[in-house]
VOBA-1610 file (N, C-alpha, C; in pm, whole numbers, padded with zeros to 5 digits, always signed):
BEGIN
Unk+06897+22674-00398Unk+06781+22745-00350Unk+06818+22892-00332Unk+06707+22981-00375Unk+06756+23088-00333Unk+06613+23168-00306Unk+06614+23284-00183Unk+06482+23313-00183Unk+06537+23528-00138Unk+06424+23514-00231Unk+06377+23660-00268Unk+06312+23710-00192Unk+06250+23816-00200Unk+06220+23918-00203Unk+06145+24054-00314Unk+06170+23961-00401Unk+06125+23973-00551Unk+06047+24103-00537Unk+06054+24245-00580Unk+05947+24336-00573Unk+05837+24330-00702Unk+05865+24246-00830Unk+05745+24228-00867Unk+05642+24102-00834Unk+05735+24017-00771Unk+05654+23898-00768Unk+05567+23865-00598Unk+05620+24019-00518Unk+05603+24011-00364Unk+05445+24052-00347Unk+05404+24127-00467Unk+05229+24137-00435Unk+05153+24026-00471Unk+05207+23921-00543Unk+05152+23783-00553Unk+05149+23686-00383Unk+05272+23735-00293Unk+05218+23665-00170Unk+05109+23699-00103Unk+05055+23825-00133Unk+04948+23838-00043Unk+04827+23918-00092Unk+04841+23873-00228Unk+04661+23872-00295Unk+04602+23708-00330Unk+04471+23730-00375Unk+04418+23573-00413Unk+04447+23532-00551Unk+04543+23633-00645Unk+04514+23620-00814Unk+04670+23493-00800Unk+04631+23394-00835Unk+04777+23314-00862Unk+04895+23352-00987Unk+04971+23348-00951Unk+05073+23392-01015Unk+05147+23248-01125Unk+05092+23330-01285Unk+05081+23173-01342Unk+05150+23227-01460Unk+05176+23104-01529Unk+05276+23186-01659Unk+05218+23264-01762Unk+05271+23325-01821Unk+05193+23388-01954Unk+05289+23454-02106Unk+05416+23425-02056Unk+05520+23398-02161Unk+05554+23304-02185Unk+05665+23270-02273Unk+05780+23193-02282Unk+05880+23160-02191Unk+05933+23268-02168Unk+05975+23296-02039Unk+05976+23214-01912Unk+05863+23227-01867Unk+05786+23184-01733Unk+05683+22995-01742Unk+05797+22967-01872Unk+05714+22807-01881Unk+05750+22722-01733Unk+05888+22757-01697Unk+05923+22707-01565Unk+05844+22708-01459Unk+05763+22774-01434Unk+05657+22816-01374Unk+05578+22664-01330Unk+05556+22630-01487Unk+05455+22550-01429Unk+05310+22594-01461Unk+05187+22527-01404Unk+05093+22583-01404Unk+05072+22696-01322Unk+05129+22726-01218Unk+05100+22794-01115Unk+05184+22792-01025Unk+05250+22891-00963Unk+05311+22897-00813Unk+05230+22853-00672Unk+05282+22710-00668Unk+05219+22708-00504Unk+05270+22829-00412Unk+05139+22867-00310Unk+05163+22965-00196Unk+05202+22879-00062Unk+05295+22867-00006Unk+05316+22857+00134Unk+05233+22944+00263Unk+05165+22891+00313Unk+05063+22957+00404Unk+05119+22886+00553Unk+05214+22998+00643Unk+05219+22900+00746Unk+05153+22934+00871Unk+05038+23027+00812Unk+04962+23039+00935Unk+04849+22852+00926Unk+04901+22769+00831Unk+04839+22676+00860Unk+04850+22553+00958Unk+04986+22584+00985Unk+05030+22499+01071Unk+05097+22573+01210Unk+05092+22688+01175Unk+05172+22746+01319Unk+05115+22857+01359Unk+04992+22900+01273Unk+04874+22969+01361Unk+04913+23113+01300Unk+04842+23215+01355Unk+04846+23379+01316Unk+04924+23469+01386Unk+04998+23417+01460Unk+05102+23520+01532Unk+05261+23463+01537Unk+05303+23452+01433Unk+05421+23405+01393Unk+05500+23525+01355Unk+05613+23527+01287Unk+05671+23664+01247Unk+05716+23631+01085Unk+05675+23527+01040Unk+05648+23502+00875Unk+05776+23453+00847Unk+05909+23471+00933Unk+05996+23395+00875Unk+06049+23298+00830Unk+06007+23206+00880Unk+06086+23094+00854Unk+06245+23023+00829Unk+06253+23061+00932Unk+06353+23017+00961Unk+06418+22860+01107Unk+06305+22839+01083Unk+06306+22726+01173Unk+06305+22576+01113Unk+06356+22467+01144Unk+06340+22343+01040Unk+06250+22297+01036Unk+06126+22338+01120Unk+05991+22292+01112Unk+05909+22377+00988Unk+05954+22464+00979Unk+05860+22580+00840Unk+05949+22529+00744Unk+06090+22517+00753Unk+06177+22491+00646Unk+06100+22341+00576Unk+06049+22291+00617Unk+06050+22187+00531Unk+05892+22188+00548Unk+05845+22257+00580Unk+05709+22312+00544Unk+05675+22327+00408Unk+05772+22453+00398Unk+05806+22529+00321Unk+05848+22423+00162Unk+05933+22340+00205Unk+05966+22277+00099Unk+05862+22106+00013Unk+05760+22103+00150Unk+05652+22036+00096Unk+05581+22076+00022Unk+05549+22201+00054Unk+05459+22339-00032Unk+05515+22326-00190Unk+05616+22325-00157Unk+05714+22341-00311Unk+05697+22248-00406Unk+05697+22095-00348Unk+05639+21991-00403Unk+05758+21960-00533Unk+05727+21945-00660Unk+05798+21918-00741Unk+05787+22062-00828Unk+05757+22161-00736Unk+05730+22311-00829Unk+05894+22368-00837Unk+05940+22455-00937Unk+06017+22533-00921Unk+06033+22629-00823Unk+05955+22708-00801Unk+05919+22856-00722Unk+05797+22782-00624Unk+05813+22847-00486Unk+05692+22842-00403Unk+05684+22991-00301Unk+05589+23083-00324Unk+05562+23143-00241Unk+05563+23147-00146Unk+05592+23251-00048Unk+05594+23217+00108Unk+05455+23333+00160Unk+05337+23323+00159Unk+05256+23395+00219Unk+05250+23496+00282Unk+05268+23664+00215Unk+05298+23766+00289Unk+05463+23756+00340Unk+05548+23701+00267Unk+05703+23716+00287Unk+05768+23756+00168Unk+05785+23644+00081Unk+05854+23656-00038Unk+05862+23527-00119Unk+05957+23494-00210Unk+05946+23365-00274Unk+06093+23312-00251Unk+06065+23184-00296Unk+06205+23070-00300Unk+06187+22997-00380Unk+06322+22984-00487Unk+06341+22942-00630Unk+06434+22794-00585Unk+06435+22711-00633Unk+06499+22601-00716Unk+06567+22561-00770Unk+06664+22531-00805Unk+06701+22465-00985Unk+06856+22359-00905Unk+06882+22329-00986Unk+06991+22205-01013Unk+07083+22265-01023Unk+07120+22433-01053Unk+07236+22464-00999Unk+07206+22636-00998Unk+07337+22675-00947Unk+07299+22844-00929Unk+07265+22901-01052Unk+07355+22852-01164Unk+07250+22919-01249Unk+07181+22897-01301Unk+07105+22799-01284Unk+06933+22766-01334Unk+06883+22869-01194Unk+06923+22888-01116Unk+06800+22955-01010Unk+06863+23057-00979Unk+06974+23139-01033Unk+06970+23284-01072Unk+06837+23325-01207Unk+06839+23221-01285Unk+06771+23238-01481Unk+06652+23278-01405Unk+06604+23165-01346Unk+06481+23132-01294Unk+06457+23226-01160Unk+06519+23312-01102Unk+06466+23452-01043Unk+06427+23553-01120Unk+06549+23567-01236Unk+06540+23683-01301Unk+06428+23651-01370Unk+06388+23588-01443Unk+06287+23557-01516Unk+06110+23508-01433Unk+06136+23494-01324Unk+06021+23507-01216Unk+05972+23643-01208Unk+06072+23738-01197Unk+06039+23883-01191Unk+06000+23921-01279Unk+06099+23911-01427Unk+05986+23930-01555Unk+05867+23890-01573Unk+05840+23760-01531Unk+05712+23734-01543Unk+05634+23810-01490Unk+05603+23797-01357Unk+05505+23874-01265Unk+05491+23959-01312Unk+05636+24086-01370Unk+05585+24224-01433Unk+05481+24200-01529Unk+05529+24134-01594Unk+05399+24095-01765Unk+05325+24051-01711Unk+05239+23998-01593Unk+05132+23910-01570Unk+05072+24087-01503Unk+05151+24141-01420Unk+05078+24232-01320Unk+05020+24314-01434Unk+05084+24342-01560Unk+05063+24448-01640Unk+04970+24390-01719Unk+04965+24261-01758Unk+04831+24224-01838Unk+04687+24262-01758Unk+04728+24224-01627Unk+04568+24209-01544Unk+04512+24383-01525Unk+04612+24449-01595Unk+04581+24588-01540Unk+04495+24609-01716Unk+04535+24522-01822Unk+04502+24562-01966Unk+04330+24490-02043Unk+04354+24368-02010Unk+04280+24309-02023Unk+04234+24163-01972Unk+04131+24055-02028Unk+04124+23908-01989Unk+04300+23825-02040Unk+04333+23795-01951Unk+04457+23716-01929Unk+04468+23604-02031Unk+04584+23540-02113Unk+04531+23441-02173Unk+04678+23349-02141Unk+04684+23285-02054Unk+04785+23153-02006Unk+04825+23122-02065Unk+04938+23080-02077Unk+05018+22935-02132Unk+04984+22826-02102Unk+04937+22747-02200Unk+04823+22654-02225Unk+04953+22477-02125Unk+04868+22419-02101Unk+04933+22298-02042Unk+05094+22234-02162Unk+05030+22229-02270Unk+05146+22161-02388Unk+05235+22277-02422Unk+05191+22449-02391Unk+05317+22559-02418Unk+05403+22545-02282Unk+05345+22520-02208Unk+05448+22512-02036Unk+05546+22403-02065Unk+05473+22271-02138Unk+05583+22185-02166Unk+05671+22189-02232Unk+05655+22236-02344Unk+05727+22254-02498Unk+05813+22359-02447Unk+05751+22497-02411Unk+05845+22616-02401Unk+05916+22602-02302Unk+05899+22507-02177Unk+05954+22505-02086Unk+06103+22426-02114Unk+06097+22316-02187Unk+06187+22237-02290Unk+06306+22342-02294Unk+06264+22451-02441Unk+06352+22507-02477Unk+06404+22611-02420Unk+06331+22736-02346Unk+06374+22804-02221Unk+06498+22756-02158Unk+06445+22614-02068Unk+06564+22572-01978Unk+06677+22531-02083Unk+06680+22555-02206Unk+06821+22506-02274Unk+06907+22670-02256Unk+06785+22724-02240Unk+06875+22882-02270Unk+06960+22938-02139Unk+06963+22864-02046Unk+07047+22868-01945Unk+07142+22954-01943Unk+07268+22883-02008Unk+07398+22930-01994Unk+07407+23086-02100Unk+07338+23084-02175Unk+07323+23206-02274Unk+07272+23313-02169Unk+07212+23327-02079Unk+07173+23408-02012Unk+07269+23421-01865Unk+07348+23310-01837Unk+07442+23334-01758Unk+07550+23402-01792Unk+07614+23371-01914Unk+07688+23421-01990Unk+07663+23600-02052Unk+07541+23607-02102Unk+07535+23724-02087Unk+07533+23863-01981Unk+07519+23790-01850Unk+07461+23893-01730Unk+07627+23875-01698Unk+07743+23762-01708Unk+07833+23786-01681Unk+07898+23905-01725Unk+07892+23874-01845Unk+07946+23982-01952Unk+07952+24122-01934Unk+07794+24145-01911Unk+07763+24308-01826Unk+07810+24324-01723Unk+07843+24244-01589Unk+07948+24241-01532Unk+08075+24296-01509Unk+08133+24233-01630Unk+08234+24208-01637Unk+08309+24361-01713Unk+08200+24441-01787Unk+08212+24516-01837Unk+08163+24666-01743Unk+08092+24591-01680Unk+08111+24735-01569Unk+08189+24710-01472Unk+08333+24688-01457Unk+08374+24621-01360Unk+08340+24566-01239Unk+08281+24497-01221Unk+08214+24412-01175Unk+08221+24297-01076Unk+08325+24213-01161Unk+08342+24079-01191Unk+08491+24075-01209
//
């Protein structure tokens, strides 16, 4: 698990437009990012963190079988089966949102259809280690690492 702060994906906690895939990229996605709303259970004068085991697993019902779940006016929290599926799957959360924020500024939006989320989502998650491997690399080459 890892949770962000994401600056492209942080104006998705607290508008109504859902934050949904629209690359290749972003098949992980899913149809849609569930939002975590915990003024639903713990009312309007909270301090949004969550950091308590009662939001924590709030938080992680929200999530459901999703990759990514929004945290309502906070930030997001990613997923995966190991750090680097949910390093891929930050970096590529942020790309998304950029391309989604920048489409809605261009024109009518056109989704990744239910069978491209599946299919692309397929081959994406094979690209894993190619993208771990590469961000090492840059790393490693700016001393880094």
């Amino acid at each position: 698990m890892l949770h962000t702060h994401s600056p492209a994906v942080l104006p998705y906690c607290f508008v109504d437009t859902p934050l949904r895939p629209v690359t290749h990229m972003g098949a992980f996605i899913g149809e849609s990012v569930p939002v975590y709303e915990i003024r639903d259970k713990h009312g309007d004068e909270t301090d949004l963190f969550g950091g308590s085991p009662d939001v924590c697993a709030d938080i992680a019902e929200s999530l459901g079988g999703s990759t990514v779940v929004l945290m309502a006016r906070h930030g997001v929290v990613n997923v995966g089966n190991s750090v680097r599926e949910v390093v891929f799957r930050a970096f590529y959360l942020e790309q998304e949102a950029k391309a989604l924020t920048a489409g809605l500024q261009i024109g009518k939006i056109k989704y990744l259809s239910p069978g491209e989320i599946k299919t692309a989502g397929k081959l994406v998650g094979a690209q894993i280690d190619r993208g771990w491997n590469h961000w090492s690399q840059r790393l490693r080459e700016a001393g880094l690492l």
